[in-house]
N, C-alpha and C positions, 0 to 999 in steps of 0.2 A: 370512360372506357367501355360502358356497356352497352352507348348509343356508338361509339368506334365500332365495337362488334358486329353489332345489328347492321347498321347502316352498309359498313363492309360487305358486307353478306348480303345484300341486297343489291349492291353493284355489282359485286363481280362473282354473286356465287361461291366465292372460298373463303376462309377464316382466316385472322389476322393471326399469324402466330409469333405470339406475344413474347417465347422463348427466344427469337431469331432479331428481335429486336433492335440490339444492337448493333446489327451487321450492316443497317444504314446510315451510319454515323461516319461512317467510310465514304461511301458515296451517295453525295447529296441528291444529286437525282432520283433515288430509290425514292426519296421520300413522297414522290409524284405519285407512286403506287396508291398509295397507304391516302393521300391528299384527296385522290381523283374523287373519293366519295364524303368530303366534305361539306357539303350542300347537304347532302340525306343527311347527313350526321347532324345537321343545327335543326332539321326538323325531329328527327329520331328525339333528341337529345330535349325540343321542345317540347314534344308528349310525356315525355317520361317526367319532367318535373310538375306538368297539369297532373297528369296522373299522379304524382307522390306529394302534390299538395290537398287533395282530398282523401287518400287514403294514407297520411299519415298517422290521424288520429286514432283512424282502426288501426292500424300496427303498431301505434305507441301504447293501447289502453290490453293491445294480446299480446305484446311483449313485457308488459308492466304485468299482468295477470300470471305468465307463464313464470317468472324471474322468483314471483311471489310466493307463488304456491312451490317451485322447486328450494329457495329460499326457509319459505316455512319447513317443507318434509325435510331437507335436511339440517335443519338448525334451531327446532324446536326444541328436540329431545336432549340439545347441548344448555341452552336454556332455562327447562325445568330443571335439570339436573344442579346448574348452577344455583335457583334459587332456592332450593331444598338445604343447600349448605350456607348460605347466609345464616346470620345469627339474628334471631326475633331483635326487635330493638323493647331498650326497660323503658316502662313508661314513668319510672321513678328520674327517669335522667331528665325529662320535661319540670319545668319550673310552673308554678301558678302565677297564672297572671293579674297584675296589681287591680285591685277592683279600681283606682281611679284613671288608667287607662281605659276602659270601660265606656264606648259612645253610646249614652243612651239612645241616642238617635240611630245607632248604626242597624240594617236590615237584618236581622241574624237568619234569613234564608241566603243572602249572598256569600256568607258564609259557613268553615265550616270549623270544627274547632279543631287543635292541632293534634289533639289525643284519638279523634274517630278515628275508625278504619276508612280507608279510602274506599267509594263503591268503581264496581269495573262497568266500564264502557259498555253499552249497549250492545248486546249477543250477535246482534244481523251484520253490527260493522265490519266483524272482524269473520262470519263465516264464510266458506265456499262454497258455489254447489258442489256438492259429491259427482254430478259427473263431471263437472270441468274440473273437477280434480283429477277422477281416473283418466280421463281424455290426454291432457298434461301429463300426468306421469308414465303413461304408458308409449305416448309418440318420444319421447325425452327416452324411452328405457329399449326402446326399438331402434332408436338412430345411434345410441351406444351396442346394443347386440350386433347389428348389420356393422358396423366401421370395425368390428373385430372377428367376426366371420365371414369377412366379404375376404375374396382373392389376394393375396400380397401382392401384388403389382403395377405398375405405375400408371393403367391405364384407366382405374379407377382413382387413385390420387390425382390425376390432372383432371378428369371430370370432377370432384371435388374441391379442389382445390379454390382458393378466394380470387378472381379476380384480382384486383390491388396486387396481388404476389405473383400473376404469372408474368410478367417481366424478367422477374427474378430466377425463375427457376427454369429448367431443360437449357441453360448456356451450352450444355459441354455436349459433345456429339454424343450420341446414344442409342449403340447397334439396338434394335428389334429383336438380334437372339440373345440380348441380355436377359429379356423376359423367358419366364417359364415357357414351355411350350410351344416357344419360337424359334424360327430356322434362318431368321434373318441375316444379312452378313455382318462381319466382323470389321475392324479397323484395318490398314496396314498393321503389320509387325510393329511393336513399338521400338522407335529408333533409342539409343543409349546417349546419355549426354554427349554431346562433341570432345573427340580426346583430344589430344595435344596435336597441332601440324605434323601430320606423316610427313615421308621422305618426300623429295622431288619422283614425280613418276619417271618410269624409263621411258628411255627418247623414242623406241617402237612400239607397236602394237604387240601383244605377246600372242602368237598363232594357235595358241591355245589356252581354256581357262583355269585358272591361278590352282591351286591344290585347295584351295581353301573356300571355293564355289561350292555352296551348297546342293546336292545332288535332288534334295528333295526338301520341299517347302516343311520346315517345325509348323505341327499344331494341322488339325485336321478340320473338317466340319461338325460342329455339333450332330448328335444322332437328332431326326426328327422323327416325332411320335405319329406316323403314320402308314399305319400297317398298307404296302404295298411290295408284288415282287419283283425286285428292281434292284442292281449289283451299282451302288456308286463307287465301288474301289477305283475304278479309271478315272477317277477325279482329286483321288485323295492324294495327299503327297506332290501335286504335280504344280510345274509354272511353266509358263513358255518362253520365262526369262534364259538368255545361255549366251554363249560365247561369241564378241563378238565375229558378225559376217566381214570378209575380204572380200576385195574387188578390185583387180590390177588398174580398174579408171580413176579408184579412189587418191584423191592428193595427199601429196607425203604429211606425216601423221602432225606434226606441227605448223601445217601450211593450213589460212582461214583463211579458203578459197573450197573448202568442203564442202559435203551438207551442217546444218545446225549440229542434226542429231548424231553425227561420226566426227567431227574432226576441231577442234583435239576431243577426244573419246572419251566419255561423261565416265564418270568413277564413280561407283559406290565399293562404302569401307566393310569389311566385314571385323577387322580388327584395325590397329593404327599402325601395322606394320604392311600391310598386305593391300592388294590393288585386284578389283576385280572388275572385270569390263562384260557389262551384261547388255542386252540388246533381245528384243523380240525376236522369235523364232518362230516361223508360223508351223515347223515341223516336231516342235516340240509344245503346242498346243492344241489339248485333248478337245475342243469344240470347233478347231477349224477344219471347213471341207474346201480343200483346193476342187476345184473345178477346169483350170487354165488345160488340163490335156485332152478333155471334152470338145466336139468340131462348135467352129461357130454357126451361128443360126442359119438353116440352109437359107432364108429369104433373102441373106444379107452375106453370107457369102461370097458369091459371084462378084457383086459388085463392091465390095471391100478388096479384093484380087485383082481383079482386070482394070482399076485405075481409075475405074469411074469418081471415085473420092476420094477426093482430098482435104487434109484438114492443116490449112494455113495457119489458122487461127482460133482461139476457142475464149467464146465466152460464156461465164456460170453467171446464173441469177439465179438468187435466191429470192422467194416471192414472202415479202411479210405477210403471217398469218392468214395463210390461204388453205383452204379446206379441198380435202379433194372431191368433192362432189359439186364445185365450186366453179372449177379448172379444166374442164368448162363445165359453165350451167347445165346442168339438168331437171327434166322435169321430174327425175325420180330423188332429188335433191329431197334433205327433211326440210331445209328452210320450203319449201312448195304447203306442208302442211300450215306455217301460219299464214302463207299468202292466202291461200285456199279458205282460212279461218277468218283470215281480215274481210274477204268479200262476201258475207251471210248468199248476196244472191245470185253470183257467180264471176271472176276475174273479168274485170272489162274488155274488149279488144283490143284498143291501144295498148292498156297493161304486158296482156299478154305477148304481143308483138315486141314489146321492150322487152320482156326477158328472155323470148325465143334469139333476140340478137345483144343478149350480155354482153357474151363472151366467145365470140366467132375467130377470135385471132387462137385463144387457147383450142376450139374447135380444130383450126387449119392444120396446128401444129400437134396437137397429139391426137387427130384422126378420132377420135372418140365419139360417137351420138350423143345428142343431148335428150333425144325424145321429141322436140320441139318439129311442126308442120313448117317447112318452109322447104328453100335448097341449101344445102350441105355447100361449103366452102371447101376447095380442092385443096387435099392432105399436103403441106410442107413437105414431109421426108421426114424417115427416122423411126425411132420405135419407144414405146410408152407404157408407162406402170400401171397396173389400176390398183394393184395393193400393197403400195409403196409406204413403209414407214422412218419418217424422221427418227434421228438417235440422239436427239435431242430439244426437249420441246423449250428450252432457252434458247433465245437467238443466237445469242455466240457461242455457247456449246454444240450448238446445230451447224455452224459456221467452220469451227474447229473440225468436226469428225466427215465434214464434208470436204473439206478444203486440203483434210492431210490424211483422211480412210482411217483415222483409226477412234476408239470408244470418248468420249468428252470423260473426263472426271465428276466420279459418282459424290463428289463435295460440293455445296453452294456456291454460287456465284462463277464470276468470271477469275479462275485461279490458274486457267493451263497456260495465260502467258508468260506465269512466272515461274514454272515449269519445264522439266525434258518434255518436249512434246517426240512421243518416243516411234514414231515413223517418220519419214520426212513430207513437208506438205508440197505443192503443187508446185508452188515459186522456189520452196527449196530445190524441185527436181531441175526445173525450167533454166533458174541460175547455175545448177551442176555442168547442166548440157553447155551454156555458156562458157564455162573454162575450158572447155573439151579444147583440145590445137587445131583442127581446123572450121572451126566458127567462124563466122568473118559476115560482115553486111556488106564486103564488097563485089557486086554486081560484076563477074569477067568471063562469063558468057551470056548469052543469049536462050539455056536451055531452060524448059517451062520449069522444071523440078530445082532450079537452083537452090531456091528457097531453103530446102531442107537443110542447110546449112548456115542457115540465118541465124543471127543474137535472138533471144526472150527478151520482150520487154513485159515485165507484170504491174498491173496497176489496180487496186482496190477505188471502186467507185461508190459514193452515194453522196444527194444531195440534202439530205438532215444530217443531226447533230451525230458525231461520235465518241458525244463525253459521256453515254451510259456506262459504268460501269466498267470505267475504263475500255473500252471499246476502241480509243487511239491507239492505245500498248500492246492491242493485242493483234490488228493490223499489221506492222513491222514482226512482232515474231511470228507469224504464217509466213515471211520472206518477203511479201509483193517490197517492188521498189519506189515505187512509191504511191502514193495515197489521198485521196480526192472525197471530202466531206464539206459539208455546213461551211466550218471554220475555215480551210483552205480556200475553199469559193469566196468565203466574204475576203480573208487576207488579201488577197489577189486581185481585191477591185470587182465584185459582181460582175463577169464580163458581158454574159448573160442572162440575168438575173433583172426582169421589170421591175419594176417599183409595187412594193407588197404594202400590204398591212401589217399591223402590228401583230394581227392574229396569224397573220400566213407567215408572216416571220417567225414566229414562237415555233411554229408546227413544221419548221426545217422547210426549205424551197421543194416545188412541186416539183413529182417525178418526171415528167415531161419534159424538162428545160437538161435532162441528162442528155439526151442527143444532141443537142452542139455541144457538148465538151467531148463526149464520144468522135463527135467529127473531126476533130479536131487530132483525138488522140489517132485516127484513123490515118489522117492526109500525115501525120508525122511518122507516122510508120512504115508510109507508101514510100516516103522519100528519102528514111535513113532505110530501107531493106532490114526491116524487124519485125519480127513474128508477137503476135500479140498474143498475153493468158491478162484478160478484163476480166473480174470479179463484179458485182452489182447487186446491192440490196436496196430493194424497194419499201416503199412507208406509208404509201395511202392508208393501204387499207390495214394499218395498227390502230388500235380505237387511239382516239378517238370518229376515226374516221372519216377524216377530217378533209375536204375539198375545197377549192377557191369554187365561188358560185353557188347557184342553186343545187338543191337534190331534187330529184324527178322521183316520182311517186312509182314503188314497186309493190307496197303494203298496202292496203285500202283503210279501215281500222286502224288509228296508230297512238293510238289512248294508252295503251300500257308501254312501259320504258321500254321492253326487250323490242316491241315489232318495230319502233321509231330506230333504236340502233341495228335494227335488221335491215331497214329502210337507206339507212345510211353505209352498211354494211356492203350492200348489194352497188349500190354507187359507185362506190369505192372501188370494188372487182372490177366493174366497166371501166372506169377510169384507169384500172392497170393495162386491163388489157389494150386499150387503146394507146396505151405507152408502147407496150409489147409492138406493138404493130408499127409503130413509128419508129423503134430500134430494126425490123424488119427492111422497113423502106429505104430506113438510113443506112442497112448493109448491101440494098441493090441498089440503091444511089451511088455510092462508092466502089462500087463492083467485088467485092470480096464475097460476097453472100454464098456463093459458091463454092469455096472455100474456108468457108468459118461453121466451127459446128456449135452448135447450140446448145445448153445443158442449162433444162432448168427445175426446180423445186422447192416447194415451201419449206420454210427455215420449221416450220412448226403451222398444225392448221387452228383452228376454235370450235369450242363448244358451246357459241352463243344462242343456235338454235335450238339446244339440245338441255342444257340446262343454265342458259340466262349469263356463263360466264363469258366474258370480253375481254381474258386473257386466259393464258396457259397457266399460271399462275398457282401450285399447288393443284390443280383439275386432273384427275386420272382418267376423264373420258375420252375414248378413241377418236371422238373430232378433233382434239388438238395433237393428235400421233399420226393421222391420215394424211396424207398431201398426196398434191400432183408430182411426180416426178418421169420428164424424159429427155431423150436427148436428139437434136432436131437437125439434119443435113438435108438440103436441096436433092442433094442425087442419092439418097439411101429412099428403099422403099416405106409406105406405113408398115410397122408393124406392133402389134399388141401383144406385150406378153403375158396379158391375161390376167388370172388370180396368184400368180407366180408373187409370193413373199421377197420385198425388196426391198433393203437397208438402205439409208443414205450413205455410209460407208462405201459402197459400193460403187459410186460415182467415180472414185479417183482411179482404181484397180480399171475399169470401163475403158477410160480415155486414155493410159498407158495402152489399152489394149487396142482401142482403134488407130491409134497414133504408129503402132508397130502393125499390124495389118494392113493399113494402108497405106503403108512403106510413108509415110509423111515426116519422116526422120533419115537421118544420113545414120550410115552405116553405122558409127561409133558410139551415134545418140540408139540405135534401135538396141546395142549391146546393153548400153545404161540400163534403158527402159526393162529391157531383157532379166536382168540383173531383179530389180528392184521390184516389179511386177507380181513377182511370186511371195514376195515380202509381206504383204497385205493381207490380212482376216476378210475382208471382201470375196467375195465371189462376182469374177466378169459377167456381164448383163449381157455379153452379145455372144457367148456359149450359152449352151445349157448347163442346168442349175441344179444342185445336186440337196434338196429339202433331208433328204434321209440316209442314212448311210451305216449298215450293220445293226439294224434295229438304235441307231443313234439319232436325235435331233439334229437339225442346222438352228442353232437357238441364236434369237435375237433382241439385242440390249437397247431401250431409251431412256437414258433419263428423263427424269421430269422437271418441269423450269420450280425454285432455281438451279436443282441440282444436287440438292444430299439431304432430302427427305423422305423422296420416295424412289424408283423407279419399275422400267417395267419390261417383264418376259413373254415373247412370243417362239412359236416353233415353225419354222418355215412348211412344214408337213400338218397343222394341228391350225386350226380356227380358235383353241382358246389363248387368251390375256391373264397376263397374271401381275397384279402390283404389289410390290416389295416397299415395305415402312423400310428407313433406314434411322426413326428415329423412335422413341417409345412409344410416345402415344401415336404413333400411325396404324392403319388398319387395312390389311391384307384385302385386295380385291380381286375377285373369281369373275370373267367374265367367259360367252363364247359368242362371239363376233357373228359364225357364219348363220347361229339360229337367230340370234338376237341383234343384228347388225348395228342396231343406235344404242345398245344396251340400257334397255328401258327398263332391266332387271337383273342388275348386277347383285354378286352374292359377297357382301363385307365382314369383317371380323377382324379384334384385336387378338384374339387367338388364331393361328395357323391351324388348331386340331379341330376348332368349330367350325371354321372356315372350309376345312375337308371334309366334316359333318354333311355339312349345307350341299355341299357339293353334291356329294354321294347319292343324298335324297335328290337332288332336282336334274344330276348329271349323267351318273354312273357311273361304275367302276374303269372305264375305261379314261372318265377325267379326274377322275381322284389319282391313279397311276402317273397321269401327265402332270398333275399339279405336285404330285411327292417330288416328284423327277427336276422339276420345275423350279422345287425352292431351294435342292441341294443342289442344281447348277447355279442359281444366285446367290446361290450361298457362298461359292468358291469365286463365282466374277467378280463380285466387289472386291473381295480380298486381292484378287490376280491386278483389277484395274488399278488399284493402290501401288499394289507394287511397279507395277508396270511406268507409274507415272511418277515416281519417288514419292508420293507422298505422306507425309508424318502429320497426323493427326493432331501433335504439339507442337506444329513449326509449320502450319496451312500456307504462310504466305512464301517458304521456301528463304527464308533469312538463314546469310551468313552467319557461322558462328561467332560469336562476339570472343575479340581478345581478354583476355584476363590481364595482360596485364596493362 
């Protein structure tokens, strides 16, 4: 276990925790994680027994020593004590011995007779020195003083605690504000065993909520011990849970031709008599700022009006762990310091010429400089984040909050498929519009706009494996209709698919080979009169990063393990982008390109330059929260929005909104869209953006992969970071981005009160105030996310009540 440790930590920069163990017994795949760094682990594992077969002997002869002398001091004085009450023996009870037993020849120094007193053993055998005495009893009288005035909390029993045992221990979820001094969030409400089958619900929706809807959430946030002036009453008591929303487009309430999330109408119990229908409210949630009555951006205005754009069709790519300073290359990138390190006596020119043309497709399309001497590639169209954060650094939790705008679940792993996922997602809306009565794909005029009354057809694409973590099951509940992976490709006959390796087989088919099947899905769409919503996640560049072919040299120096997967890393980028571009071509080939809007962004970015990790994986540094995110039209201008703080959330709220701006919907769908639009915690990208509001934050939530350990708070107004433990032994992180951008010196603590310490001295009172503010709104989001999501902390997987009888 202790070369596991070491070794782990040496690949991927995080810690095996040993507590969560279990949770890959579920799915097999996990165990690839944990596997990846088995090679270190038989070297790890081979020093450590060279090493503990020469200093065995020393730790056997000062463990024998220590055992000894504690032994002696406390069991001598039991000892003496005892022989003082023995009884002398009579020497009258011995017999004389026969003088004819008697060997004249026998030695009488080999003996001795049975009546002497026995002599004691030589005085040096049995001494100690007096200082390895006092040395011993005094480290032995220190490690008992310190384990009973050390702090009662668990964050010192897990650093102590044996190896061998930690499997065993931290199973059970374990809020952060259990501990003392901590402000960390709480669980859901705990749910009450399952009563008996209530009634049958009633056949309608009730237009208002039941008498027995709680008005205000039981149980408040713990007080935190940090002196700041600061009113959290507006948070206390409060959910943005409430009564279900009406919509005259909605289908009659036992008709499953809905959305997921309304029809028939999810119920939670408050007793086993009573039916209460709750729903998100964004108007009864204290942290949302609507923005939607804000104009939109004058650059983009005009031409979202006058008809210049049109959006036929849309497709989202999500970019596997792609960093934003990546997206495109820069030469102000951190990975530039080890290139710069690798070359002692300066980057070659060829080198440098390779990575001035990395990434020229991500150049085109988000308008961006890279720094790099050359000509600039003329801007696609569209408008671009620079300080864009993922809300989730798990791919499929990244997947989820992107794909349906609302928070992933602050719990491990992939659990919101089995869940209310409690906004509707993208193909839920797409399919709504579909039942609408006048949809139709048949072509009976000639006019250019007919379109707008076309069927959705939704389709999830990638060409690797979808058996992570359940990653199939969670496909179908996001709505798409259907679904295009690994396994479908090979079921299907490889149509496109050359002949691989076993190694290129293992690592899911290259991304490249997605544009004939895209083509395919294109000319079918051309010919039934169907409006396309394509999904896409990409895989090169997930480590192992892995390409058919050579790698081309971007590192000079490549002796130590991080610049070789830096090496390979940077590969891999090129080789997206180049896909990118080939998805490009193959949309002016086909002629939609004009027509189709583009959205794309990393699922989560890496911190491999930054401190050696090659996954997101438990890592709180802001390279794997950073990505590229934007959205890309032929006929919209460049436009940069700057250092404008921007949630992945917010993609879906976006594209309802350009979809209704530019009239690219029929009358009945722009009502939908209308409707549902304002529904969303998002803030539109293509208004202005509202960071502050009445001395209030615009606060923004990530979890971190896999999901219920830690996460993390930023302020759309505020350059500081703040991570939230959700479990005990986790450790509160203080960072501020805009001084410290790579955070080369972040401020940690398993105490929140030392943590505001730290701060204080290196920050000032103006981030101690933001960091108080900070942990009582994380304090209440967990709780709200929980509920929000149904989730029961003793029922994770969302399982039926079982019959009793």
């Amino acid at each position: 276990m202790a070369s596991a440790n070491i070794s782990y930590y040496v690949h991927t920069g995080a810690e095996i925790p040993w507590g969560n163990s279990e949770s890959s017994q579920d799915t097999p795949t996990a165990a690839q994680t944990i596997l990846s760094a088995f090679t270190v682990a038989i070297l790890v594992d081979l020093f450590i027994m060279i090493g503990s077969y020469f200093a065995t002997p020393y730790l056997f002869q000062a463990t024998e020593s220590f055992l000894e002398i504690w032994v002696s001091l406390l069991f001598s004085p039991l000892r003496r004590y005892l022989r003082r009450r023995k009884t002398p023996l009579d020497p009258e009870t011995y017999q004389q011995i026969e003088i004819e037993d008697y060997d004249e020849n026998h030695n009488d120094s080999d003996s001795v007779s049975q009546l002497e007193t026995p002599q004691d053993p030589p005085e040096q055998k049995k001494k100690r020195s007096l200082l390895k005495r006092v040395i011993v009893i005094a480290c032995g009288l220190i490690i008992v003083l310190l384990s009973f005035v050390r702090p009662h909390n668990t964050d010192y029993s897990y650093l102590s605690e044996s190896l061998p045992l930690a499997p065993f221990s931290n199973l059970e979820y374990s809020p952060a504000h259990e501990r003392p001094g901590s402000a960390a969030p709480e669980t859901a409400p705990q749910t009450p065993p399952p009563p008996p089958p209530p009634p049958p619900p009633p056949q309608y929706p009730p237009q208002s909520p039941p008498q027995s809807v709680p008005t205000n959430v039981a149980g408040g946030a713990p007080s935190i011990p940090i002196s700041a002036p600061a009113n959290f009453s507006w948070l206390e008591n409060r959910t943005a849970l409430d009564s279900f929303p009406m919509f005259d487009w909605l289908p009659a309430y036992n008709s499953s031709d809905g959305l997921p999330d309304w029809s028939p109408f999810r119920v939670n119990r408050h007793n086993q008599d009573d039916y209460v229908y709750e729903h998100y409210n964004p108007l009864k949630d204290p942290l949302h700022f609507p923005n939607l009555q804000n104009d939109i951006l004058e650059p983009l205005r005009e031409v979202l009006h006058n008809g210049s754009v049109k959006i036929k069709h849309v497709i989202l790519i999500k970019l596997e762990s792609t960093r934003q300073d990546v997206w495109p290359f820069r030469n102000t990138s951190y990975i530039m310091k080890h290139i710069n390190d690798s070359y002692p006596k300066g980057i070659p020119g060829d080198v440098m010429d390779r990575l001035s043309k990395l990434t020229p497709t991500a150049e085109r399309l988000t308008g961006h400089e890279t720094g790099f001497s050359g000509d600039r590639p003329k801007p696609y169209g569209g408008f671009s984040a620079r300080n864009a954060y993922t809300s989730g650094t798990y791919t499929l939790k990244s997947l989820t909050a992107t794909i349906c705008g609302v928070n992933p679940m602050a719990v491990e792993a992939n659990l919101e498929y089995l869940h209310d996922i409690y906004q509707p997602c993208l193909p839920h809306i797409f399919e709504a519009l579909n039942h609408q009565p006048k949809i139709t794909s048949e072509a009976t005029t000639n006019q250019t706009d007919e379109w707008s009354s076309w069927p959705w057809f939704t389709m999830w694409m990638q060409t690797h494996s979808d058996a992570w973590d359940k990653h199939f099951l969670l496909s179908p509940a996001l709505g798409y209709q259907q679904v295009m992976a690994k396994r479908t490709i090979d079921a299907e006959g490889r149509k496109y698919i050359p002949k691989e390796t076993e190694e290129e087989d293992e690592h899911g088919h290259e991304d490249k080979l997605l544009k004939n099947y895209l083509r395919d899905v294109i000319e079918d769409a051309k010919k039934n009169n169907t409006r396309l919503f394509l999904s896409h996640l990409t895989h090169q560049t997930h480590t192992p990063y892995y390409l058919p072919g050579d790698y081309k040299e971007m590192l000079g120096d490549r002796s130590n393990e991080q610049r070789d997967r830096l090496n390979r890393y940077l590969n891999a980028v090129h080789y997206e982008d180049e896909s990118i571009d080939q998805i490009l071509q193959l949309l002016e080939d086909t002629g939609i390109a004009d027509e189709t809007l583009l959205v794309m962004t990393g699922d989560h970015g890496l911190s491999l330059p930054n401190d050696g990790g090659i996954t997101a994986w438990h890592s709180p540094h802001v390279g794997n929260f950073h990505v590229p995110l934007f959205f890309s039209h032929p006929k919209m201008p460049q436009i940069d929005l700057g250092d404008a703080a921007i949630l992945s959330t917010q993609i879906l709220p976006t594209i309802l909104d350009l979809l209704i701006e530019t009239k690219s919907i029929d009358a009945q769908g722009a009502k939908i869209l209308g409707d549902l639009l304002p529904m969303y915690e998002g803030q539109s990208m293509i208004r202005t953006l509202i960071p502050e509001k009445d001395g209030k934050h615009e606060w923004q939530f990530s979890t971190m992969n896999p999901g219920g350990t830690w996460f993390t708070v930023r302020s759309a107004s505020k350059s500081y970071r703040l991570i939230v433990p959700l479990k005990a032994d986790g450790k509160w992180r203080f960072t501020d981005v805009g001084a410290d951008p790579f955070e080369l010196n972040p401020l940690e603590d398993h105490q929140l009160m030392f943590l505001s310490d730290a701060v204080q001295k290196n920050h000032g009172p103006e981030a101690v105030k933001w960091l108080a503010e900070a942990a009582h709104v994380a304090h209440w989001w967990v709780k709200e996310n929980h509920r929000r999501w149904k989730f029961d902390p003793k029922n994770p997987n969302n399982d039926p009540p079982k019959d009793d009888a």
